[in-house]
C-alpha positions in Angstrom: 0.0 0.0 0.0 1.0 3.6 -1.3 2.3 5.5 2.3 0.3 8.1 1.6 -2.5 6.2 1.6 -2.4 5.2 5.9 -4.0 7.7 7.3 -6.7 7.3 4.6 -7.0 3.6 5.0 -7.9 4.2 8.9 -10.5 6.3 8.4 -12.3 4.3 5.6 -11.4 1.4 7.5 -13.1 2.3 10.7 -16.2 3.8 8.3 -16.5 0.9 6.1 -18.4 -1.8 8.8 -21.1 0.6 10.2 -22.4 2.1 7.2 -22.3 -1.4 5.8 -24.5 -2.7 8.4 -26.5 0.7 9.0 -29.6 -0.9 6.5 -29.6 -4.0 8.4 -33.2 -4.7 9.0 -33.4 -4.8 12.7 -31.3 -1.8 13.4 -31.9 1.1 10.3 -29.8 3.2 11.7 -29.5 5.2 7.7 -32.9 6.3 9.0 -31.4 8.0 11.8 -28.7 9.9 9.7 -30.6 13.2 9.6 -30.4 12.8 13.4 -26.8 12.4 13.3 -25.0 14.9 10.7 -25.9 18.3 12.3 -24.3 17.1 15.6 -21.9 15.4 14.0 -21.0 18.5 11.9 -21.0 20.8 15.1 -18.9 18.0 16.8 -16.6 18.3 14.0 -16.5 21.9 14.0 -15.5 22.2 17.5 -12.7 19.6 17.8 -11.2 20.7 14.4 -11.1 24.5 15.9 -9.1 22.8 19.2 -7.1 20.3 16.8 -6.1 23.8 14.6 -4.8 25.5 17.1 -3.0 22.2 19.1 -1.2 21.8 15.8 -0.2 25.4 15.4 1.0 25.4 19.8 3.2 22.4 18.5 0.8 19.9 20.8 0.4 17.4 18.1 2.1 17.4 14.6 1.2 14.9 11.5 4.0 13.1 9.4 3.3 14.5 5.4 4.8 11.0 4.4 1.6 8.9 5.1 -1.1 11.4 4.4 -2.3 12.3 0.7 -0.5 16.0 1.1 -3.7 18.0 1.1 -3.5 20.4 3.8 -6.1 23.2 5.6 -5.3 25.0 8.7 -2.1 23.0 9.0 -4.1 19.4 9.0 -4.8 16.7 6.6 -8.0 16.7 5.0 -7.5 12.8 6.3 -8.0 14.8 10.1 -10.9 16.1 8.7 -12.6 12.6 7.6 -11.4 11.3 11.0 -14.0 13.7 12.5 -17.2 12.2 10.8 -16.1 8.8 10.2 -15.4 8.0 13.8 -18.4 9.7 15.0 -20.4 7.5 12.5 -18.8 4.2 13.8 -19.6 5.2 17.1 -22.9 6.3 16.7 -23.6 3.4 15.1 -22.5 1.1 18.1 -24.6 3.4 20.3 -27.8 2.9 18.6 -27.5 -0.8 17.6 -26.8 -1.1 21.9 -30.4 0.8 22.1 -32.0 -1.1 19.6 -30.6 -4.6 20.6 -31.1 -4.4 24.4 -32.9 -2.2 26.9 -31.3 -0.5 30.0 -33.2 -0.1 33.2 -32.3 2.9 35.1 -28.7 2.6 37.0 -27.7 5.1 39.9 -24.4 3.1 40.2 -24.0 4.3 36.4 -24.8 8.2 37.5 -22.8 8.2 40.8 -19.9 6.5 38.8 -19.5 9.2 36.0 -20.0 12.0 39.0 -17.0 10.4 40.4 -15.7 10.2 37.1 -16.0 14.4 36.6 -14.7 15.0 40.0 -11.9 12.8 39.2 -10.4 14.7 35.9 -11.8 18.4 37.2 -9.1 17.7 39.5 -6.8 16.1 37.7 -7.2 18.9 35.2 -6.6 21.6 37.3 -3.4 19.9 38.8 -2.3 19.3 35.3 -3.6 23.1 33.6 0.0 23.1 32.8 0.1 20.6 30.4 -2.5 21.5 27.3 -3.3 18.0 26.5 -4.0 16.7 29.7 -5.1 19.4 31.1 -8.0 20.8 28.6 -9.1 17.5 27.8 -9.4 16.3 31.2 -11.5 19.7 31.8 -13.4 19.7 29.1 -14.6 15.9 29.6 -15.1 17.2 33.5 -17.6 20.0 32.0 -19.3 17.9 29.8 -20.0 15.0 32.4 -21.0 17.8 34.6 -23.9 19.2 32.4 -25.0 15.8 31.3 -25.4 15.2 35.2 -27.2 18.5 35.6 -29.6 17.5 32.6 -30.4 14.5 34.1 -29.6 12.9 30.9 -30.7 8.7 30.9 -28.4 7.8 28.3 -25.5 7.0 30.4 -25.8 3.1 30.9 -26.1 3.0 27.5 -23.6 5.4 26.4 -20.9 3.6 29.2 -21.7 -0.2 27.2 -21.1 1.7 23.7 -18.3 3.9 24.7 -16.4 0.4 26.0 -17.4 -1.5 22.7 -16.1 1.1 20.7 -12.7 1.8 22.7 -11.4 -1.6 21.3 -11.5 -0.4 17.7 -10.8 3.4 18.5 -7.1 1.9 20.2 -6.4 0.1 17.1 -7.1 2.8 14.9 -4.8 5.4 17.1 -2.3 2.7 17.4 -1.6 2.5 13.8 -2.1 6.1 13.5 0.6 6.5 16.4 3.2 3.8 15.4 2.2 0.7 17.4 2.1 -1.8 14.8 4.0 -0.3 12.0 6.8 1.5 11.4 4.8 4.6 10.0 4.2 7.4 12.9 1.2 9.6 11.2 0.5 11.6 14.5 3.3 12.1 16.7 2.8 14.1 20.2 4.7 16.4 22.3 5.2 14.5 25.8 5.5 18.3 27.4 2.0 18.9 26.7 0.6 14.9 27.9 1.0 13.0 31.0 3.9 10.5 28.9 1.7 7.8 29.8 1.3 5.6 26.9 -1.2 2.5 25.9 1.1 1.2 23.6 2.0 4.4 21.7 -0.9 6.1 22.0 -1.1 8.8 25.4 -3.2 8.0 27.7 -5.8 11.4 26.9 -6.6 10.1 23.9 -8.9 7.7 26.1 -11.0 10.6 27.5 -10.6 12.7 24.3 -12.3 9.9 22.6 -15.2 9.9 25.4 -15.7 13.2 25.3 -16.2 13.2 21.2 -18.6 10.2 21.9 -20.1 12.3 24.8 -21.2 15.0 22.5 -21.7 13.4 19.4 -24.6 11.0 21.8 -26.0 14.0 23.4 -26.6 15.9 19.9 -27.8 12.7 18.9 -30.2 12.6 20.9 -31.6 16.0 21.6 -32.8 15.9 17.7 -34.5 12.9 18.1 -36.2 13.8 20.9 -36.9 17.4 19.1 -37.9 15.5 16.5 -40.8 13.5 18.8 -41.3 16.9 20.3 -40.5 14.8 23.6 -38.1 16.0 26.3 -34.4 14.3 26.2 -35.0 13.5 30.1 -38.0 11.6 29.1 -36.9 9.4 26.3 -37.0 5.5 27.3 -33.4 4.8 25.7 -31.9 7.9 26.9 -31.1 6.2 30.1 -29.7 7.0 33.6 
């Protein structure tokens, strides 16, 4: 395969299995797509803004030997795909969870991502210092924060699909980040991280990846509970 081809190659390959399966009978999830692209998109929009300006601070930098060579804003258009087709995948997971088994209401699930949020609020502050760590970990913090506040019910759910999806999200970073070739598309400033890797990929990328999931879920489903004119906190799958 051409070298230039890797970072392409991830993203389709991480695309290619949900949209596949999205017209399965039983789940259908191509009817839920108008659901998903304007969160998605907004997603997108916000991480790509952050991702911008990491690139420019020197936070994260991308090897012009295994990407196609198109660039915006100092990124692959490659970075840019990332940002929908992971969504997708994910979203994808989430709903066939919904679809394929029901959640009852869990408090152990609400008290654990409280803990969760207190957790990184801290451990963001302590590490303000360092802008990976410490902005992720804040920002996830936040966002757990107001989902609490919302009273959101998605959470069991969301915790089962954000598990399921972590397998495939590692393998993806890993070959993105070196771990099982010698090709090292996204390389990382250890001044800016905690230098605490999973293989080769840091440690934030874990809660970097829940907090795309986080918001990508929430947008999810706000519009399809707009779109049943019912409130999010109502919804039977939106559980807590």
């Amino acid at each position: 395969m051409n070298p230039h081809y890797t970072y392409l190659m991830v993203d389709m390959g991480c695309l290619a299995f949900p949209l596949l399966f999205s017209f399965h009978p039983r789940l259908n999830f191509y009817k839920e797509w108008k659901h998903f692209i304007g969160p998605c998109l907004v997603t997108a929009a916000f991480f790509l803004g952050w991702d911008a300006l990491y690139t420019r601070l020197g936070v994260w930098a991308f090897n012009p030997e295994y990407v196609m060579g198109a660039f915006m804003l100092g990124m692959p258009v490659e970075e840019y795909l990332f940002f929908i087709c992971i969504p997708f995948a994910c979203l994808f997971s989430y709903h066939a969870f919904t679809v394929l088994f029901r959640f009852g209401k869990r408090r152990g699930i609400r008290w654990f991502f409280l803990a969760l949020a207190v957790g990184l609020m801290i451990a963001g502050i302590y590490n303000i210092h360092r802008l990976y760590t410490g902005v992720t970990f804040l920002l996830l913090s936040i966002a757990l924060f107001y989902c609490i506040w919302r009273k959101v019910r998605f959470f069991p759910a969301f915790l089962v699909s954000f598990l399921f999806v972590l397998i495939p999200f590692l393998l993806s970073n890993g070959v993105l980040t070196g771990s099982f070739f010698d090709r090292v598309v996204v390389s990382y400033n250890n001044e800016e991280n905690l230098g605490i890797r999973l293989l080769t990929i840091p440690v934030e990328d874990v809660f970097y990846a829940m907090l795309l999931l986080l918001m990508n879920v929430y947008g999810f489903e706000l519009m399809r509970q707009r779109a049943q004119n019912t409130p999010v906190k109502n919804r039977s799958i939106s559980l807590l």
